[in-house]
ZATI-296260 format. One record per residue (C-alpha): x, y, z; residue number from 0; residue in one letter. Coordinates in nm, 2 decimals. Layout:
ZATI-296260
     xx     yy     zz   n res
      X      Y      Z NUM   A
...
***
This chain:
ZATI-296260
     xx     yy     zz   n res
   2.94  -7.96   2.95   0   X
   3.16  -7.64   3.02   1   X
   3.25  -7.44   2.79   2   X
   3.30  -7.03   2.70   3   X
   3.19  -6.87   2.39   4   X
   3.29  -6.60   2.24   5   X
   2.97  -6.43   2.14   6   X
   3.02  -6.12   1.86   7   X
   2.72  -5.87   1.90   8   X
   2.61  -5.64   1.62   9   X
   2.85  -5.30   1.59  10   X
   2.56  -5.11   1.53  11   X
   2.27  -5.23   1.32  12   X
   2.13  -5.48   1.60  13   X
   2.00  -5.70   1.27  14   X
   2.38  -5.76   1.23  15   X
   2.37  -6.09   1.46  16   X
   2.37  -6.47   1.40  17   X
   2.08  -6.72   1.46  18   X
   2.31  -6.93   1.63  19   X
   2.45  -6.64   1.85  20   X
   2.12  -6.57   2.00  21   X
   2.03  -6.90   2.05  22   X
   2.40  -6.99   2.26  23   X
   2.33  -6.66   2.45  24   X
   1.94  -6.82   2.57  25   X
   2.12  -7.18   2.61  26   X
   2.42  -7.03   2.83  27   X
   2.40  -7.00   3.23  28   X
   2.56  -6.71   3.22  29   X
   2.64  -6.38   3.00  30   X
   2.94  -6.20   3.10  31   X
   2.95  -5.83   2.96  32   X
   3.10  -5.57   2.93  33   X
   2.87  -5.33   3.03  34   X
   2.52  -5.47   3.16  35   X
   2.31  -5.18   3.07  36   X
   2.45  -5.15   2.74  37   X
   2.41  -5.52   2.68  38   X
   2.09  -5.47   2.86  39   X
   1.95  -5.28   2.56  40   X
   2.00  -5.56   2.30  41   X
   1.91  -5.89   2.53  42   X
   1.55  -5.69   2.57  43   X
   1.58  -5.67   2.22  44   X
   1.64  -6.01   2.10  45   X
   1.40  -6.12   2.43  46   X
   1.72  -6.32   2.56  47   X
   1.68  -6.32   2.94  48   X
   1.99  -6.50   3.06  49   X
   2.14  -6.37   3.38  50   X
   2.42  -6.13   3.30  51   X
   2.74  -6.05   3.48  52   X
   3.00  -5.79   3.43  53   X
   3.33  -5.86   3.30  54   X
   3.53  -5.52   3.20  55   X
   3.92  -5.45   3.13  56   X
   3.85  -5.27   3.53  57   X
   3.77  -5.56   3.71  58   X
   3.83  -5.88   3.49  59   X
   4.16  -5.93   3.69  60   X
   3.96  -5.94   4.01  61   X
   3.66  -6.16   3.91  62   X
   3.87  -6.43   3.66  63   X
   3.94  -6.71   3.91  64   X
   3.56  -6.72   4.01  65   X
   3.47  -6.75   3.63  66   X
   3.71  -7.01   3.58  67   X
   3.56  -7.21   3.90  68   X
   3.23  -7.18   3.73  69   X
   3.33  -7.32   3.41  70   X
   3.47  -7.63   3.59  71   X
   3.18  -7.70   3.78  72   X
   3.01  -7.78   3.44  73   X
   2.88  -7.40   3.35  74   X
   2.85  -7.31   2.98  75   X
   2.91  -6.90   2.97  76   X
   2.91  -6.66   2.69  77   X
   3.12  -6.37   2.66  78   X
   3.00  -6.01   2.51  79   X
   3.18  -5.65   2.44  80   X
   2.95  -5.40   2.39  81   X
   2.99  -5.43   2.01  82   X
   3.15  -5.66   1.82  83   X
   3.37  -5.96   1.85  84   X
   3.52  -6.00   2.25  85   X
   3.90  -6.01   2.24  86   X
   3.95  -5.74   1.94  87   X
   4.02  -5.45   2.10  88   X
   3.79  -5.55   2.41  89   X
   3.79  -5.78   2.70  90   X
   3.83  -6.14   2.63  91   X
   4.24  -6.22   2.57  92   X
   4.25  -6.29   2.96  93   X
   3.98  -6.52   2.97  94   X
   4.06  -6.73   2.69  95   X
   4.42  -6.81   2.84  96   X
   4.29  -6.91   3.15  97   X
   4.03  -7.13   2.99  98   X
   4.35  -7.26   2.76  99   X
   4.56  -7.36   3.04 100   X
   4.24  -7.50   3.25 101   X
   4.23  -7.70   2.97 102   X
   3.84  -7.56   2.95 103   X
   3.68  -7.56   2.60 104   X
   3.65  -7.22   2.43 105   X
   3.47  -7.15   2.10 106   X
   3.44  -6.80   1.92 107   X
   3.15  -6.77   1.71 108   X
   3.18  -6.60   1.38 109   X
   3.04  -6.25   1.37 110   X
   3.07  -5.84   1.38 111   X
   3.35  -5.62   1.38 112   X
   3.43  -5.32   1.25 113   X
   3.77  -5.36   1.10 114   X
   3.68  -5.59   0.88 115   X
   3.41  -5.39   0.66 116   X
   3.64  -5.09   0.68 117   X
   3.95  -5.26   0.57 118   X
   3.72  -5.41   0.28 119   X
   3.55  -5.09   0.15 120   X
   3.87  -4.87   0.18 121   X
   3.99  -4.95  -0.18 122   X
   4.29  -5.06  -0.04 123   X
   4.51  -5.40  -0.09 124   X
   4.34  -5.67   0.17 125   X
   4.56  -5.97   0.14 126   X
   4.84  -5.83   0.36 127   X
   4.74  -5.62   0.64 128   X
   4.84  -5.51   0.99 129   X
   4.58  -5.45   1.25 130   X
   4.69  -5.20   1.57 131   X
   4.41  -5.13   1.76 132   X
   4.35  -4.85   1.97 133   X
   4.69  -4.59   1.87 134   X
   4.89  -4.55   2.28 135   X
   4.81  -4.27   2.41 136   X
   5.12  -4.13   2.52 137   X
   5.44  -4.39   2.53 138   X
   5.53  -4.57   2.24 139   X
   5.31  -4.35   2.02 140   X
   5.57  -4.18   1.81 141   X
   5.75  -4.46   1.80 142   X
   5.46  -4.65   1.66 143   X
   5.39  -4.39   1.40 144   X
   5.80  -4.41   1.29 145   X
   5.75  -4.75   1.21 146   X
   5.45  -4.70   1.01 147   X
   5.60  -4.43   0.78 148   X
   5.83  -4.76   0.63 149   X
   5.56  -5.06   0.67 150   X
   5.44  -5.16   0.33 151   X
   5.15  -5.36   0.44 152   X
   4.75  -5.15   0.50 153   X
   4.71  -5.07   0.85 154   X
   4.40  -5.05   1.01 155   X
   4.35  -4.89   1.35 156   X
   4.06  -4.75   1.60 157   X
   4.05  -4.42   1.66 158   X
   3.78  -4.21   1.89 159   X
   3.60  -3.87   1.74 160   X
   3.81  -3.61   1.99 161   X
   4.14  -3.72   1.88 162   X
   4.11  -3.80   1.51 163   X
   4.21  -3.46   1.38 164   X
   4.52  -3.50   1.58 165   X
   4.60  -3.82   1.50 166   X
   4.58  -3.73   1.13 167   X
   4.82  -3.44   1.23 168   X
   5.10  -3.66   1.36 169   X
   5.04  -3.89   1.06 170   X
   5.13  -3.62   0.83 171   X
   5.44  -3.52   1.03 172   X
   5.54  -3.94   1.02 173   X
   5.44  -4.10   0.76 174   X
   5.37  -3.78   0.49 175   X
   5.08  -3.62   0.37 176   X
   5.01  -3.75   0.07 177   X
   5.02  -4.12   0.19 178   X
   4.57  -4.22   0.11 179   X
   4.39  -4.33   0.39 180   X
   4.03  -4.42   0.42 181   X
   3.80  -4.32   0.73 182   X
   3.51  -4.54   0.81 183   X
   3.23  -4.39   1.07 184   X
   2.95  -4.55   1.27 185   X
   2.97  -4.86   1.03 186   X
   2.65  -5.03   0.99 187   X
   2.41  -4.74   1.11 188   X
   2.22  -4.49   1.00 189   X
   2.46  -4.23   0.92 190   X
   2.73  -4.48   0.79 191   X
   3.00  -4.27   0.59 192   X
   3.35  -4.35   0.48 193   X
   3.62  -4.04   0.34 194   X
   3.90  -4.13   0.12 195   X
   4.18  -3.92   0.01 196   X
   4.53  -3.84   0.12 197   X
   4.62  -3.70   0.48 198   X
   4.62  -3.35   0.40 199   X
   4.24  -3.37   0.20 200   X
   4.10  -3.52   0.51 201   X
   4.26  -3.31   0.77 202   X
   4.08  -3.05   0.59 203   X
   3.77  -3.23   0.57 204   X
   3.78  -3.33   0.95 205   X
   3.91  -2.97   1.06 206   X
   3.56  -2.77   0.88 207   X
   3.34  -3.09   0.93 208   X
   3.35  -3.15   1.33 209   X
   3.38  -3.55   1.36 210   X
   3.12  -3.76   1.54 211   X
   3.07  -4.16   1.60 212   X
   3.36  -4.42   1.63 213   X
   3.61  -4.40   1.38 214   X
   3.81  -4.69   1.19 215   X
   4.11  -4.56   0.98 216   X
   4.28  -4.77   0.71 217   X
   4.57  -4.64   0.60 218   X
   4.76  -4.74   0.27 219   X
   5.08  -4.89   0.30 220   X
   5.44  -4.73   0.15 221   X
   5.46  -4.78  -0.19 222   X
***
C-alpha cells in the first residue's frame, strides 16, 4: 500500500530515535533525504540499508512528480532532514501537498526537533507560542523584528552561529534590551548549553565567548 512518512531523525544524540522509526525506514522502498552522506552516517548506524535518494529544497521542485509516480504505483517511501522532523524548517511542505491532492496517504511519525526542548527549558510561558523559523535574511527582516517588539506571545526562532551576535543586535534596537531571551545550543549533544538573561547580558556573553553549534533562541514575549 502507498504511503509517505514523515520520518524525524535524532537532532544530535543519534539514541534520540523511535523503535518504530527505524523499523518504517528498513520496511520503506525508498528513503528520500536530505543529504545522503549525512543520512549515510546514521543508516550505517542503526544498520538500516534501504536505498536512499536525495530530496533537498535545490532540487525537490525538479524530482517531485517522479516521487509522486512512485507512490502511485504502490511504493511506501520515508522522508528524512538531516536532523529532526521533515517539514519544520526543512524539506517536506511540498511533498506532503502533492501527496494531499494525489489523495496519497501521508503519516508523520512522532519524534525530534529542536524547538521543542528549547521552548520547554527556556523558563518561559509555553501555552501560547509563535514559531518563525529561520529570521529572512534581508527583506522582510526589519519588518519582522517590528512586529515582534508588540507580540505578547514567546517566540522561538533558528538562528546559525555567524549571525547570532547580530541578530541579538537588531533585537535590542527592535524589541529593547531588556526584553529575556533564552539561547539553546547543540541540543542533545555533548556540549549542550542554554544562556538566559536579557538582550544586552547575552550580547555580552556572545560578543567575549565566540558562538559555536546551531542555535535555537526563545525569546519572551511583551509584557
Amino acid at each position: 500500500m502507498s504511503k509517505l512518512y514523515l520520518v524525524p531523525t535524532p537532532i544530535g544524540n543519534l539514541e534520540d530515535i523511535t523503535l518504530r522509526a527505524i523499523r518504517i525506514l528498513e520496511e520503506s522502498d525508498l528513503i528520500l533525504a536530505e543529504d545522503t552522506r549525512t543520512s549515510g552516517k546514521l543508516l550505517k548506524h542503526l544498520k538500516v540499508g534501504t536505498h536512499m535518494q536525495s530530496f533537498h529544497m535545490h532540487n525537490e521542485h525538479k524530482v517531485l512528480d517522479k516521487i509522486i509516480e512512485k507512490l502511485k504505483m504502490g511504493s511506501q517511501i520515508a522522508l528524512i532532514s538531516d536532523a529532526g522532523t521533515p517539514g519544520i524548517s526543512d524539506p517536506g511542505f511540498l511533498l506532503v501537498r502533492a501527496c494531499v491532492k494525489e489523495g496519497i496517504e501521508t503519516e508523520c511519525l512522532p519524534g525530534a526537533t529542536a524547538l521543542i526542548p528549547a521552548l520547554v527549558q527556556s523558563g518561559f510561558p509555553t501555552d501560547r507560542f509563535i514559531f518563525e523559523g529561520f529570521l529572512p535574511p534581508k527583506k522582510g527582516r526589519q519588518t519582522r523584528l517590528k512586529l515582534w517588539a508588540e507580540e505578547t506571545k514567546t517566540i522561538v526562532f533558528y538562528e546559525s552561529p555567524h549571525k547570532i551576535v547580530k541578530t541579538l543586535c537588531q533585537l535590542q534596537e527592535f524589541v529593547g534590551g531588556e526584553r529575556r531571551i533564552s539561547i539553546s545550543r547543540e541540543l542533545s549533544k555533548k556540549f549542550e548549553e542554554t544562556q538566559r538573561g536579557t538582550i544586552n547580558e547575552l550580547i555580552d556573553h556572545f560578543e567575549n565567548k565566540p558562538p559555536k553549534g546551531e542555535f535555537v533562541v526563545v525569546l519572551e514575549g511583551k509584557s
